[in-house]
C-alpha positions as a printed NumPy array, in Angstrom:
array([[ 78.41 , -41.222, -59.145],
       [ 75.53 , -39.093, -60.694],
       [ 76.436, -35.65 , -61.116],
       [ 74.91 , -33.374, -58.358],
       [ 74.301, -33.302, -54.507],
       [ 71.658, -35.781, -53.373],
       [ 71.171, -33.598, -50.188],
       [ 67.158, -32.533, -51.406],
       [ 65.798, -35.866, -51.758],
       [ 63.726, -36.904, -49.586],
       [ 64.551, -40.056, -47.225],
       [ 61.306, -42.288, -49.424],
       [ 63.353, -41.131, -52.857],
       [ 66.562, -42.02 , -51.6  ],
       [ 65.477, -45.669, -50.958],
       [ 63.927, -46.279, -53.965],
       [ 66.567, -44.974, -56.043],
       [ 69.082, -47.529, -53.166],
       [ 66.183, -50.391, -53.775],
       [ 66.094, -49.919, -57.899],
       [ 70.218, -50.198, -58.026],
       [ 70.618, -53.111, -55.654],
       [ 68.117, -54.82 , -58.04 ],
       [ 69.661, -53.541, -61.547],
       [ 73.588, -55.089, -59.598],
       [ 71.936, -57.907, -58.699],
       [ 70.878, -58.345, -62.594],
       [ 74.79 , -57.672, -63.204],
       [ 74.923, -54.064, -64.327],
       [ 77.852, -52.01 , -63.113],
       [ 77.505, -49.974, -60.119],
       [ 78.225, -46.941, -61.67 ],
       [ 75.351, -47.561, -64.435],
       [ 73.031, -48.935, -61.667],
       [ 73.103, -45.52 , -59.526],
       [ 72.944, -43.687, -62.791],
       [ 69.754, -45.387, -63.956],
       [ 68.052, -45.658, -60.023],
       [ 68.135, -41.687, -59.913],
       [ 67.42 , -41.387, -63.205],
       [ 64.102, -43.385, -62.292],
       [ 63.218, -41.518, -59.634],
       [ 63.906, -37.908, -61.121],
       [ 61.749, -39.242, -63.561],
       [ 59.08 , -40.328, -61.5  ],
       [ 59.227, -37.499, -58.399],
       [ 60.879, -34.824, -60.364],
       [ 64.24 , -34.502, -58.834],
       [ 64.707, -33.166, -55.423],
       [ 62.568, -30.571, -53.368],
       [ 62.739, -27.355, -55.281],
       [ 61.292, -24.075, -54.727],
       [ 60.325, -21.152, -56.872],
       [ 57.804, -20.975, -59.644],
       [ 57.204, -23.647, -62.104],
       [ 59.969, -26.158, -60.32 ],
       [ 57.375, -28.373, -59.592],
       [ 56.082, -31.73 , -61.989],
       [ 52.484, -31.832, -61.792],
       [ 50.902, -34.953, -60.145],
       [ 49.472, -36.041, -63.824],
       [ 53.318, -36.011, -65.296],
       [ 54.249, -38.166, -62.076],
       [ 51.518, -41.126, -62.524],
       [ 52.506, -40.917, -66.345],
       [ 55.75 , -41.524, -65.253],
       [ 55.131, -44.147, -62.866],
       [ 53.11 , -45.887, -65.413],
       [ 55.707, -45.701, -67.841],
       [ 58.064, -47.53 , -65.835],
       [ 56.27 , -50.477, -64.626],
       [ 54.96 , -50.856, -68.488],
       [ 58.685, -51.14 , -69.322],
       [ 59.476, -52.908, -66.185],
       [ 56.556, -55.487, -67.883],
       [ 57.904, -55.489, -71.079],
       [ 61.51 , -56.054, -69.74 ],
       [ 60.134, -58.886, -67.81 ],
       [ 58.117, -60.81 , -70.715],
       [ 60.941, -60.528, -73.417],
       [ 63.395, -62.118, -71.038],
       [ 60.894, -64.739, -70.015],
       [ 60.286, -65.42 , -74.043],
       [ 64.032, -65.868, -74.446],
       [ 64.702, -67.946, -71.586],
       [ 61.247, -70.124, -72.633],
       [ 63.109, -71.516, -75.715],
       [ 66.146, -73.374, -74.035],
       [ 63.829, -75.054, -71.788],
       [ 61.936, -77.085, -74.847],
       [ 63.355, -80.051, -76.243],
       [ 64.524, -80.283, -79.645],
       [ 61.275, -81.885, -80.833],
       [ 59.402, -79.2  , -79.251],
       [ 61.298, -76.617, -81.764],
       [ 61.823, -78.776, -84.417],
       [ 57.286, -78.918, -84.23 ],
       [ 57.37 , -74.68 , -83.715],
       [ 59.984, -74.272, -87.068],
       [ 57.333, -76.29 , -89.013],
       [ 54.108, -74.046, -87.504],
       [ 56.609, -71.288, -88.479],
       [ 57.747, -72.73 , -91.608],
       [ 61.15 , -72.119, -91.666],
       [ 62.898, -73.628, -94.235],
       [ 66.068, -75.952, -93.754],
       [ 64.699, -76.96 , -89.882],
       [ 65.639, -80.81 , -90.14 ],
       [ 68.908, -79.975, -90.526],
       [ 69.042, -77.876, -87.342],
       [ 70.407, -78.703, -84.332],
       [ 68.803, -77.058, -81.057],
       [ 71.016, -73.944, -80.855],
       [ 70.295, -73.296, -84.792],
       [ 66.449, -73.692, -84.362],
       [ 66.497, -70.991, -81.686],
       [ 67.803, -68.805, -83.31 ],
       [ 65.852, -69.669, -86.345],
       [ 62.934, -69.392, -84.161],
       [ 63.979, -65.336, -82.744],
       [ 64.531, -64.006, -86.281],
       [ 61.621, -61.287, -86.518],
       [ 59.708, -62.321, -89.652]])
């Protein structure tokens, strides 16, 4: 478990950060790694707990920049994995026609597996 005493969160931060690891275990990360990263998120987002005293606060402006940070890697997350998963689903003729738009070299040698591959290398 995180280090630290989740006593001053709020009952609306303590669900998200229970809703965010439920989904990163349901993707298969550890639960230990899930927790870390759900209150990681939501320090990140809130900042932290209820605190008192001067300057313990995160100004509103450094909380939307937060919040917009995470659903434009949340996006990002969700378009590379949609990429990778798009390959497997085209036939071999399908690659074998993107390899020659791409012009990689050797391609009509390639079986299915190789042309993906072929096809992820960065340029």
């Amino acid at each position: 478990m995180p280090r630290g005493s989740k006593e001053k969160y709020s009952p609306a931060q303590k669900k998200k950060a229970e809703h965010i690891e439920a989904g990163y275990e349901h993707k298969g990360v550890p639960k230990k790694k899930a927790e870390a990263i759900a209150w990681a998120t939501v320090n990140k987002q809130s900042g932290g707990g209820e605190k008192s005293g001067s300057g313990k606060t995160t100004s509103s402006t450094k909380k939307a920049k937060a919040r917009e940070d995470s659903a434009h890697n949340a996006v990002k997350t969700k378009h590379a994995k949609a990429s990778s998963d798009s390959l497997e689903s085209h036939t071999k003729a399908e690659l074998l026609e993107q390899a020659r738009s791409h012009n990689i070299s050797g391609r009509s040698t390639m079986n299915k597996q190789e042309l993906i591959l072929a096809l992820r290398k960065p340029k």
